[in-house]
Each structure stands twice: as C-alpha cells, then as structure tokens.
C-alpha positions in Angstrom: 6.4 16.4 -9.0 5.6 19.4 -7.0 3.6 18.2 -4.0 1.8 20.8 -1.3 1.4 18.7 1.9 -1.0 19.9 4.6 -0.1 17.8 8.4 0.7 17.7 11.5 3.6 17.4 13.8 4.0 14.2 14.6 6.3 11.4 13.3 4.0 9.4 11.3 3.1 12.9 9.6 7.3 13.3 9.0 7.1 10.3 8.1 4.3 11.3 5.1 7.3 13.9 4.6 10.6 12.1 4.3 9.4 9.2 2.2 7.9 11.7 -0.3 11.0 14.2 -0.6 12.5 12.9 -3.5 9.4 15.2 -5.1 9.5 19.1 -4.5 7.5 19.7 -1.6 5.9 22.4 0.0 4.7 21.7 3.3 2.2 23.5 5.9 2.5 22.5 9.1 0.1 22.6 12.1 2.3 22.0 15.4 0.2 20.5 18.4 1.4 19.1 21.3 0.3 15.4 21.3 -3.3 15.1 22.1 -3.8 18.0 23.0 -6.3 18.7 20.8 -8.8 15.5 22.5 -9.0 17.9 25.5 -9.6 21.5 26.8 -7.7 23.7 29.7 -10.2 22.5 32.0 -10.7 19.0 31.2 -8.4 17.3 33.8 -6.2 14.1 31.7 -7.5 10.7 33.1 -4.7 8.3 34.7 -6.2 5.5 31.8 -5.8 8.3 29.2 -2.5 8.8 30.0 -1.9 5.3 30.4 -3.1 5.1 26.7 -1.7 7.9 25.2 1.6 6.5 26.3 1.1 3.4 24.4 0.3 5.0 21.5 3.6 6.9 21.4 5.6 3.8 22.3 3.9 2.7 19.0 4.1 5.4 17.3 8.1 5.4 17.7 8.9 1.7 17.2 7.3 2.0 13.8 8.5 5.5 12.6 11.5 6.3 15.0 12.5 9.4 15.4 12.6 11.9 12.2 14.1 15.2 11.8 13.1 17.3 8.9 16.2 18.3 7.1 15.6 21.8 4.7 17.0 19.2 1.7 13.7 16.9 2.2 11.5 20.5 1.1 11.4 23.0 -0.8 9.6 25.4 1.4 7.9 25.3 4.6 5.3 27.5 7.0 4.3 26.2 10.3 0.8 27.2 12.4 -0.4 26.5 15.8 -3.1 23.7 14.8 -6.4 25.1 14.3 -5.3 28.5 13.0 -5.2 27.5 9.4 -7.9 28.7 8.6 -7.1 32.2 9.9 -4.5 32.8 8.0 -5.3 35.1 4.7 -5.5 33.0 1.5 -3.0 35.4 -0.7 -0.3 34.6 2.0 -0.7 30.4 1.4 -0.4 31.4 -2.6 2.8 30.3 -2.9 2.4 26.8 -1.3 -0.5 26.4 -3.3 1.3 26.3 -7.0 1.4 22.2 -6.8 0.9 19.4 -9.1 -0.9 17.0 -6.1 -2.5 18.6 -3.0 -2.3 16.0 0.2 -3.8 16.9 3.8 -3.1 14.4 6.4 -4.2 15.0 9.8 -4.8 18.5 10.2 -7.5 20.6 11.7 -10.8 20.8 9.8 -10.1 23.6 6.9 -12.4 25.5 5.9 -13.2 28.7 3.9 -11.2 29.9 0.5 -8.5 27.0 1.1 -11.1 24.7 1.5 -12.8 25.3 -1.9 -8.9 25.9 -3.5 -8.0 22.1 -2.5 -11.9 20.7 -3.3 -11.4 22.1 -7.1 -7.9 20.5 -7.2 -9.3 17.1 -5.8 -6.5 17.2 -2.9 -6.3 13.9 -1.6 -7.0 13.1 1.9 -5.7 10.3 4.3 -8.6 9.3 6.9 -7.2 6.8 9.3 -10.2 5.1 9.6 -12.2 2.9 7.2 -15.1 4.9 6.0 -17.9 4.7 5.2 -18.2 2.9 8.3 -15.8 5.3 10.7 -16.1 8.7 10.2 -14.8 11.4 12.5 -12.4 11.2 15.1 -9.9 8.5 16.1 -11.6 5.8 14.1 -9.2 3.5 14.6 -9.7 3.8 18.1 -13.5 2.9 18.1 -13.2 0.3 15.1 -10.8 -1.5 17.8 -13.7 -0.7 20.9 -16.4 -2.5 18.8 -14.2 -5.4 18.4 -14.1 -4.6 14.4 -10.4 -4.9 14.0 -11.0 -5.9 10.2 -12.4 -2.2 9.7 -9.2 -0.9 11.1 -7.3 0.5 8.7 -7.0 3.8 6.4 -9.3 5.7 3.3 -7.5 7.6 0.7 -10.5 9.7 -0.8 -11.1 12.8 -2.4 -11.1 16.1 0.1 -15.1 17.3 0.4 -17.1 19.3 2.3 -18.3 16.3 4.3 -15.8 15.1 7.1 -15.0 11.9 6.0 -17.3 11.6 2.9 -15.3 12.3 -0.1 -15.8 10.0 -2.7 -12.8 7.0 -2.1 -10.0 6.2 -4.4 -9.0 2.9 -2.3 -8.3 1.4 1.5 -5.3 0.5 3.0 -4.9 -2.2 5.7 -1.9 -3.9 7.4 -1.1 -7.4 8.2 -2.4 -8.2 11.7 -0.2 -8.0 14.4 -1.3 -9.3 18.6 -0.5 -5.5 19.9 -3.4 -3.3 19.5 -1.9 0.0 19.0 1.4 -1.1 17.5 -1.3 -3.1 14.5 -3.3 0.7 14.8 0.3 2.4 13.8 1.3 0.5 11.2 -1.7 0.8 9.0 -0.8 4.4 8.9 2.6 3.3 7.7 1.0 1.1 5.3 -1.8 3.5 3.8 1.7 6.2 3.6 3.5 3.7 1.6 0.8 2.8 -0.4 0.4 6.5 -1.5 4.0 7.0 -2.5 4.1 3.6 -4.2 1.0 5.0 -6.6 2.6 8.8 -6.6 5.3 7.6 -8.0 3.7 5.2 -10.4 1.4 8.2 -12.0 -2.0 5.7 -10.7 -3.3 7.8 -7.8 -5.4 10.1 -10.3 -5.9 7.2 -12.3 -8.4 5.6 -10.0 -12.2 6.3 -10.5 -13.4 7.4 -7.4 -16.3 6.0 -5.6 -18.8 7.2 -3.9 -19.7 6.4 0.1 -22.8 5.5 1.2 -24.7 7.0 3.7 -26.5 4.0 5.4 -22.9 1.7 5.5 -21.5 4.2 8.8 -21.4 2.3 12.4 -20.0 5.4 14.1 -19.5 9.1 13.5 -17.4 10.5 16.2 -16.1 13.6 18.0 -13.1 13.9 20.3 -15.3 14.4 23.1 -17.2 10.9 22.4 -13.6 9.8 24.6 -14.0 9.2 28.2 -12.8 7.0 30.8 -14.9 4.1 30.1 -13.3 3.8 26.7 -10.0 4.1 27.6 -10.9 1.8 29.6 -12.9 -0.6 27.1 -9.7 -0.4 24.7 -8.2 -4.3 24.4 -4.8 -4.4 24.5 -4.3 -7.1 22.2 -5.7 -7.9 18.7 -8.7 -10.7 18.5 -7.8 -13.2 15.2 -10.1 -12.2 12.9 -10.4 -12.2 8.7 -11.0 -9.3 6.0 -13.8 -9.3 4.0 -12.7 -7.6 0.9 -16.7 -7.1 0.0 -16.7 -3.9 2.9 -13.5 -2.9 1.3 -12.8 -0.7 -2.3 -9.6 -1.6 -4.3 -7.5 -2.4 -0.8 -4.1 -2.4 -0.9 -1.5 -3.8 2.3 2.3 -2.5 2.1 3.4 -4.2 5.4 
C-alpha cells in the first residue's frame, strides 16, 4: 500500500515509520527539537520542567530505543522545520500526496490547501489523548493531573477542521503499568501497533466512524495551560484504577 505519513522527529514517530515500512511510504517530516515547541525564546525552562521532560525521554527510549531511518524503510522523504508546513506551496507536496492512506501523527496544526487535500481523503489522525474528553495539547499529561488515568490513552479519528473533533474510528489503551510516564509512552506504542495490525488487515476504512460529542470534553488545552504548578502536580506513579469501556468506542490494547 502506498502510505503518505505526516510526523515528527521523535522516536515514537520513527517508530510509526519503521513498523509501517514493509508498505511504500512517503514521509514528511517536521524536525523540532524536543519540546521546544511547549515554550518561546523568552520563556525561561523551569528546573521541574526539565526534571519532567527528562522523564519523559527516559520513557520515551526504554520503549522505542533508539531508531535510525534507513532510505530502504521509504520510498521518499522531505523534512520541514516544524510549523512551516503550511508555508510550503501545495504543487511542491504533489508528489507525496499520490497515496492510498494519508496518516498525520504529531505535527503542527496544518492548515490551508493540504488541510482540505487530507480532509477529502479522510487522512487518519493519531491524538494521543482520549477525546472527546481531552482535546488539545499533551492530553495525556492532564488526563494523568486529574487523576483520570483510565482516560489515558490514544483516538484514531478522522482528520477535521476541529482540533481533536474528527469523527472516531476507535481508542487505544495499554495495560497499566506503576510508572506514570513509562504507562503514558506505551499507549503510544500500543495505539501505533494497533494501526498497523488494522492497515495490514484492510479494517481501518472499514470502521464506521462516530461522531464526538461536544458536552463529553473535561479539558481543552493549549501548551501554554503548562506551568510550574503542574509539573509540579504530575504523580509519578500510576493510581490502580479500572476501564470503563462505556467512555470508550471499539478500544483496542496491543501491549
């Protein structure tokens, strides 16, 4: 299947990469340097967001390692400074947009001709978060402040014009683990091996999609909802708790 990918930099987005490369890929690429994006030149980093941020790569690399994108894993590649996406002129993405399946996994907000482009082709979208109940920014992060680590998870959902609000093909969740940011890290790994399992299947476009609903959201967030206090607030380990399959469409858990 030809598959154009639209992600970040990171390992867990690689990671979306090298467990999909058995199909002929096409990947755009915004690089960022890790969080940089939650703050501007002269926001000055906290010692507890450091502090946090650290953890969250220490995760991040005990579940995905370290991955290196080989030229054999795509068949073509552009990369952008995140953000600038949606500068770029939409006859010059025209040849990564040729593509059976149309997946955007954290990248900046896209807007404009490629926006409409990947709305008519019903690109998929991976929200780490569970909405309708967390939409924004670092869901998982706030799910885990409120204490609702059964909303922590993923939403694999139709791209839209609302952030977060597409209509949802299903949820992915992990099996609970006592570390708060190493269970946060592998739902991502579970929602990505969920979506190759039903890629390679033929069910993804199979699924009726549902619609959200408005008056189910807790929190709607921005990156500058973060401060100190949260950082702060964020429990290091993960309070026993239960699903309830009722807040939750077609959920799937890989791992």
């Amino acid at each position: 299947m030809n598959i154009t990918i639209i992600t970040g930099n990171s390992e867990r987005h690689k990671y979306l990469i090298k467990i999909l490369s058995h199909h002929n890929l096409k990947l755009i690429i915004e690089k960022k340097k890790n969080f940089s994006y939650l703050f501007n030149n002269k926001q000055k980093i906290s010692i507890e967001a450091k502090n946090y941020f650290k953890k969250v790569l220490h995760a991040e690399k005990k579940i995905f390692g370290k991955i290196i994108l080989k030229k054999k894993m795509y068949k073509k590649k552009i990369v952008v400074e995140y953000g600038e996406l949606n500068d770029k002129n939409f006859s010059d993405l025209k040849s990564f947009l040729e593509s059976d399946l149309f997946i955007v996994f954290g990248s900046s907000f896209i807007k404009g001709s490629l926006a409409k482009f990947l709305y008519e082709k019903k690109c998929i979208n991976i929200h780490m978060g569970i909405s309708p109940y967390y939409k924004g920014t670092n869901c998982n992060f706030w799910a885990t402040i409120d204490g609702n680590f059964h909303l922590v998870g993923a939403t694999v959902h139709l791209l839209s014009k609302k952030i977060d609000g597409g209509p949802i093909l299903y949820h992915s969740v992990s099996k609970p683990v006592s570390d708060s940011n190493l269970y946060s890290m592998k739902n991502v790994k579970s929602v990505i091996l969920s979506l190759k399992q039903k890629i390679d299947n033929n069910s993804l476009l199979k699924i009726k999609p549902r619609e959200q609903k408005k008056n189910q959201v807790i929190r709607y967030t921005k990156n500058k909802d973060i401060g100190i206090n949260n950082f702060r607030k964020y429990p290091n380990k993960v309070k026993k708790f239960s699903f309830n399959k009722k807040l939750l469409i077609k959920p799937v858990m890989m791992i």
